[in-house]
RODO-2510 file (C-alpha; in nm, 4 decimals, decimal comma):
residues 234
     n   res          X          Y          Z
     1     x     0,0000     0,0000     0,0000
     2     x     0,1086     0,3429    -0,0532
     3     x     0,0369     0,6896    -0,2810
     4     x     0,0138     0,6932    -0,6465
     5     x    -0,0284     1,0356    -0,8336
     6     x    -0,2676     0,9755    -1,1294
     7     x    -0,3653     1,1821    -1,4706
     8     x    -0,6536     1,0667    -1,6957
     9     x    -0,7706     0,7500    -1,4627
    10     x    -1,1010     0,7610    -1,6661
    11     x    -0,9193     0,7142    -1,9846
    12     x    -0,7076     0,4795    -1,8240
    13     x    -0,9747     0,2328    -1,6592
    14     x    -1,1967     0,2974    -1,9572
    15     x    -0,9102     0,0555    -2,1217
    16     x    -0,9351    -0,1901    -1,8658
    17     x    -1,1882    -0,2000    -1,6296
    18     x    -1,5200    -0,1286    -1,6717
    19     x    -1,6605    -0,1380    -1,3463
    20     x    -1,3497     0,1017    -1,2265
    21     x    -1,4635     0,3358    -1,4489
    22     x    -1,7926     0,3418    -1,3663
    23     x    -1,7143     0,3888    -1,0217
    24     x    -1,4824     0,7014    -1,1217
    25     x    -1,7975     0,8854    -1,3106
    26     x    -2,0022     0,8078    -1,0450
    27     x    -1,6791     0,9997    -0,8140
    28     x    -1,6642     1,2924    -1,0973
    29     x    -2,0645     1,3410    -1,0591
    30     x    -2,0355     1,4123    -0,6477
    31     x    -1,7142     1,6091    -0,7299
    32     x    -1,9101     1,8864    -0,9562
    33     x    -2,2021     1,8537    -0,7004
    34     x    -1,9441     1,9640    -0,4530
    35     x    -1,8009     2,2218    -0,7198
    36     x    -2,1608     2,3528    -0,7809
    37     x    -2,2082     2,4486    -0,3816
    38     x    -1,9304     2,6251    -0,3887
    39     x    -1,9702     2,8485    -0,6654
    40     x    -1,7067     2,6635    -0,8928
    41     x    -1,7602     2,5404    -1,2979
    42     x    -1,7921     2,1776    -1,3282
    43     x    -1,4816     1,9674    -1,3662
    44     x    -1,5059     1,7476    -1,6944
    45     x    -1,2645     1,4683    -1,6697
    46     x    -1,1681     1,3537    -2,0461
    47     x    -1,2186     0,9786    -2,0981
    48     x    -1,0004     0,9941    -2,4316
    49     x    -0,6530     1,0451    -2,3820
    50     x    -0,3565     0,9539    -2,5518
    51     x    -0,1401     0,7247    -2,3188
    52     x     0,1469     0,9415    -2,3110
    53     x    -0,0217     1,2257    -2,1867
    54     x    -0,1016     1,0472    -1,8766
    55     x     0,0226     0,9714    -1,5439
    56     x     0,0981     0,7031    -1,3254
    57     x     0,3690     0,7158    -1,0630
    58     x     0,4344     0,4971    -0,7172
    59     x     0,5152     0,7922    -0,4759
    60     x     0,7035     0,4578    -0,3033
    61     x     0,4656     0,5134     0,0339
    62     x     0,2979     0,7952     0,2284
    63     x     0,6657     0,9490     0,3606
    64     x     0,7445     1,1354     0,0706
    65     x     0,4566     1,3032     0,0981
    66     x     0,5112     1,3942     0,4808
    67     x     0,8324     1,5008     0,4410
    68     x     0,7602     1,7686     0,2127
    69     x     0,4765     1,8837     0,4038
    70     x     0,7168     1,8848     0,7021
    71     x     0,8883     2,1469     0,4681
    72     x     0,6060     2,3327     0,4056
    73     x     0,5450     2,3709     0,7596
    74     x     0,8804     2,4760     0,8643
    75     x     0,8949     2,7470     0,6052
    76     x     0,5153     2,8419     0,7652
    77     x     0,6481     2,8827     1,0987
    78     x     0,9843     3,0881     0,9640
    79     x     1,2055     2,8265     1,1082
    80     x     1,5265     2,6595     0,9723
    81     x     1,4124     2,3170     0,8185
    82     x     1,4946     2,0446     0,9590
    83     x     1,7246     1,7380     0,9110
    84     x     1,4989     1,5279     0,6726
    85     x     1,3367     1,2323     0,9318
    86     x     1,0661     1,0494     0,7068
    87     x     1,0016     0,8153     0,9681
    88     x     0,9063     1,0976     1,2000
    89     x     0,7881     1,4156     0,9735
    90     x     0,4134     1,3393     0,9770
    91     x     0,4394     1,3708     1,3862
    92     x     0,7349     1,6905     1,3865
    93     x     0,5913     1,9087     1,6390
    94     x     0,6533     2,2545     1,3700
    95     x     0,3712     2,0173     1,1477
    96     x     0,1599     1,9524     1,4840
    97     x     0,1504     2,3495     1,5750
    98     x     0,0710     2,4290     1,1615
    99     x    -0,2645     2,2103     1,2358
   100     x    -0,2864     2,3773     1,5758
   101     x    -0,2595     2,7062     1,5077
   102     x    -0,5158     2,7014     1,2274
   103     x    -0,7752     2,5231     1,4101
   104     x    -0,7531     2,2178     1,1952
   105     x    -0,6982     1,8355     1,2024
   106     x    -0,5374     1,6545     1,0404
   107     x    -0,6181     1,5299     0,6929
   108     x    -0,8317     1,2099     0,6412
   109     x    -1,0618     1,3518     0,9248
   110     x    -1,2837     1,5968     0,7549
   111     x    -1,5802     1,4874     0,9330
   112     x    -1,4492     1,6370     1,2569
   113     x    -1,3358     1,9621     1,0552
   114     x    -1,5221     2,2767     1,0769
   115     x    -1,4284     2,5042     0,8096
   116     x    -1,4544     2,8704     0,9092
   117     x    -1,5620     3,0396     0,5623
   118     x    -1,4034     3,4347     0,6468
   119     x    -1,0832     3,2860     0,8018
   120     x    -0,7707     3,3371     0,5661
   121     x    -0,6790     3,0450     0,3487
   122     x    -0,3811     2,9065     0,5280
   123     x    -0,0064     2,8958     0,3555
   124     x     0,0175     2,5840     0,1383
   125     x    -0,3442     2,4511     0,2421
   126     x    -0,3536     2,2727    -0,0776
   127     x    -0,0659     2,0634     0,0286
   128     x    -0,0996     2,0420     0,3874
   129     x    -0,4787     2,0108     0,4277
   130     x    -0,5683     1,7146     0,1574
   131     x    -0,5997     1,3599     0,2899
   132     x    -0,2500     1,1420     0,1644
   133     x    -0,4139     0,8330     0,0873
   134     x    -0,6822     0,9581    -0,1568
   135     x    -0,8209     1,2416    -0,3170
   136     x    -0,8320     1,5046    -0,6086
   137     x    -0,7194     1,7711    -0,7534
   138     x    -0,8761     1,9672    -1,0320
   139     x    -0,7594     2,1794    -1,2883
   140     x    -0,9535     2,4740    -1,1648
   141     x    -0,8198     2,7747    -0,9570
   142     x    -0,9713     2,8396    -0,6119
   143     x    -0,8358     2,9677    -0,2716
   144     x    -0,9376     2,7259    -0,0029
   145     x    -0,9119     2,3381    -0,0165
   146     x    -1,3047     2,2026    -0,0327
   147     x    -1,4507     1,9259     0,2053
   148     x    -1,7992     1,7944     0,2598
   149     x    -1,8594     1,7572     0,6285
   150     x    -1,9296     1,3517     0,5714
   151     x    -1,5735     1,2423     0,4405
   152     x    -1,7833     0,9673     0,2837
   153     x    -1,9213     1,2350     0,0294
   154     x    -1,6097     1,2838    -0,1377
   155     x    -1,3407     1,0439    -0,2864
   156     x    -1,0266     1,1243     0,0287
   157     x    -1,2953     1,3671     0,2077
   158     x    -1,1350     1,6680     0,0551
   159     x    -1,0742     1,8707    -0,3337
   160     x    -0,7638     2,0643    -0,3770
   161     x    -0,6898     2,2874    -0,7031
   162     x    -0,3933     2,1382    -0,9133
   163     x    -0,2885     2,4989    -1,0221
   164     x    -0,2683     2,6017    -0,6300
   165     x    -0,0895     2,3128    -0,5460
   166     x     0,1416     2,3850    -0,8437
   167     x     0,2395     2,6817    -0,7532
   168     x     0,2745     2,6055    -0,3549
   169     x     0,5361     2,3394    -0,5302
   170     x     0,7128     2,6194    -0,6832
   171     x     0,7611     2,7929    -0,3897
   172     x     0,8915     2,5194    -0,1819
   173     x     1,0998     2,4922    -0,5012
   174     x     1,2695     2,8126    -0,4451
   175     x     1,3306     2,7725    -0,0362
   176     x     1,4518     2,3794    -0,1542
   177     x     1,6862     2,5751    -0,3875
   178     x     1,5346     2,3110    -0,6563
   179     x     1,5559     2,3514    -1,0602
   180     x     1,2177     2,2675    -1,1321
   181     x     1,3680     2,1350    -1,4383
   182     x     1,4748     1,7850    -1,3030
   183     x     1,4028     1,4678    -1,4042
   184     x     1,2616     1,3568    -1,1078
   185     x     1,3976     1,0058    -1,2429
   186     x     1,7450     1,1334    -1,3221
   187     x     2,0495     0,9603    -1,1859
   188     x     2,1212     1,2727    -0,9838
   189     x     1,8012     1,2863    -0,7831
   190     x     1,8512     0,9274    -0,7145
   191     x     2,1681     0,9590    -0,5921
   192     x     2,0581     1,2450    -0,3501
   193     x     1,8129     0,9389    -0,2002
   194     x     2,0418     0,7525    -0,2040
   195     x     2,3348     0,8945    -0,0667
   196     x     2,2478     1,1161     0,2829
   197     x     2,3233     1,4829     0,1424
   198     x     2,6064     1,6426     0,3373
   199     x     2,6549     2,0240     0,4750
   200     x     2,8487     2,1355     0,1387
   201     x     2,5709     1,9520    -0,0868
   202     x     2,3422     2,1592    -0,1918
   203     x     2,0254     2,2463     0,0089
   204     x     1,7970     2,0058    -0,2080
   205     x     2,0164     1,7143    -0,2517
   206     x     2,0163     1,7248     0,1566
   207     x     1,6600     1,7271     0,1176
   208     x     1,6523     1,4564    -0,1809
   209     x     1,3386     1,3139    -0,0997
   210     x     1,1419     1,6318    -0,0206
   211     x     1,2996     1,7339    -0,3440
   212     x     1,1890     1,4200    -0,5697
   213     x     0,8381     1,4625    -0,3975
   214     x     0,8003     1,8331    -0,4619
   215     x     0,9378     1,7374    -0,8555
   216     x     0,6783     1,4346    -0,9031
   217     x     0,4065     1,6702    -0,7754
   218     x     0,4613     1,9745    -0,9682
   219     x     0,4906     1,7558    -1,2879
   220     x     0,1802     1,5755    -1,2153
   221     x     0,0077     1,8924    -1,1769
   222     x     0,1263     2,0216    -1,5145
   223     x    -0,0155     1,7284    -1,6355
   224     x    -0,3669     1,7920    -1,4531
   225     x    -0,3449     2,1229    -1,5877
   226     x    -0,2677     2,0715    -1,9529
   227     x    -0,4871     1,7754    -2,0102
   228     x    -0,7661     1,9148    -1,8305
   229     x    -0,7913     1,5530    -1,6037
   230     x    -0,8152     1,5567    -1,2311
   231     x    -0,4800     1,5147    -1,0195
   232     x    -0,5780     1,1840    -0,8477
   233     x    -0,4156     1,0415    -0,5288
   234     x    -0,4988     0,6828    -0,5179
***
């Protein structure tokens, strides 16, 4: 089990599985209901796509994930980041206070969330408050993550906007000292994993898997954004 970043899963399971992708309309119909309460245009998700203009990639777990949020967080709270600790980023007590201090839980816990409608869209919301297990994002701009008060409504509980979440990837980008230009694949990112990033490295090789995760997002976004298909976390 872990996180996989998908583009054009309708045109995918339309392929393969016919019962998947009835189940994904059926998910795109209580999206745009969603969409529709708030104000928002509906979200058409293509079902004919040319198979290299989708996505498919094994995140390789839920710690990627945390550790960039863990970034996120730390560059919230105008503190130095931390030494990279995947095992222990989804319970750093800089992430704990950024939940805190906004009144929030945790993702994947919507039902307990009360969103208060004239409170300022927190810094990176569309990273930090988005469940990590499932979920969308749409190619459709808005301030404020959405969330139906019965998680059950919604595929993760919650709907992020892939352009917002693009550009919150750019700016970790920038603190990450990151070319947003890398193969997240490339040997040198790799490496970075690979090989624990030393004082002289630069900042996002000692922060190689933030790094790849920011990379993998950001593309997958683009993606979201160019094809017009939802950003799914499955």
């Amino acid at each position: 089990m872990g996180l996989c970043l998908e583009v054009g899963i309708l045109a995918d399971l339309r392929d393969r599985d016919e019962e998947g992708c009835a189940h994904y309309r059926q998910v795109f119909r209580v999206l745009n209901e969603l969409l529709a309460r708030h104000g928002l245009p509906p979200h058409r998700e293509p079902e004919d796509l040319p198979e290299e203009d989708r996505v498919s990639w094994d995140m390789g777990g839920y710690r990627p994930l945390h550790t960039l949020r863990q970034v996120a967080a730390y560059c919230w709270a105008r503190r130095k980041l931390a030494a990279s600790d995947g095992d222990n980023s989804a319970d750093d007590p800089v992430v704990e206070e950024y939940y805190r201090r906004g009144g929030l839980r945790r993702p994947n816990f919507w039902q307990e969330v009360f969103c208060v409608q004239d409170r300022r869209p927190p810094r990176f919301g569309h990273l930090m408050l988005h469940g990590d297990s499932e979920g969308l994002y749409v190619p459709i701009s808005f301030d404020r993550v959405l969330f139906s008060r019965e998680s059950s409504e919604i595929l993760g509980g919650a709907v992020g906007s892939s352009p917002r979440l693009r550009a919150e990837c750019e700016e970790l980008a920038d603190v990450l000292h990151l070319p947003l230009d890398l193969d997240p694949d490339a040997d040198e990112v790799i490496d970075a994993i690979e090989q624990a990033g030393g004082e002289g490295e630069p900042l996002w090789r000692r922060h190689a898997v933030e790094s790849f995760t920011c990379l993998r997002l950001h593309r997958a976004c683009a993606a979201s954004i160019s094809t017009g298909a939802a950003l799914v976390f499955t």
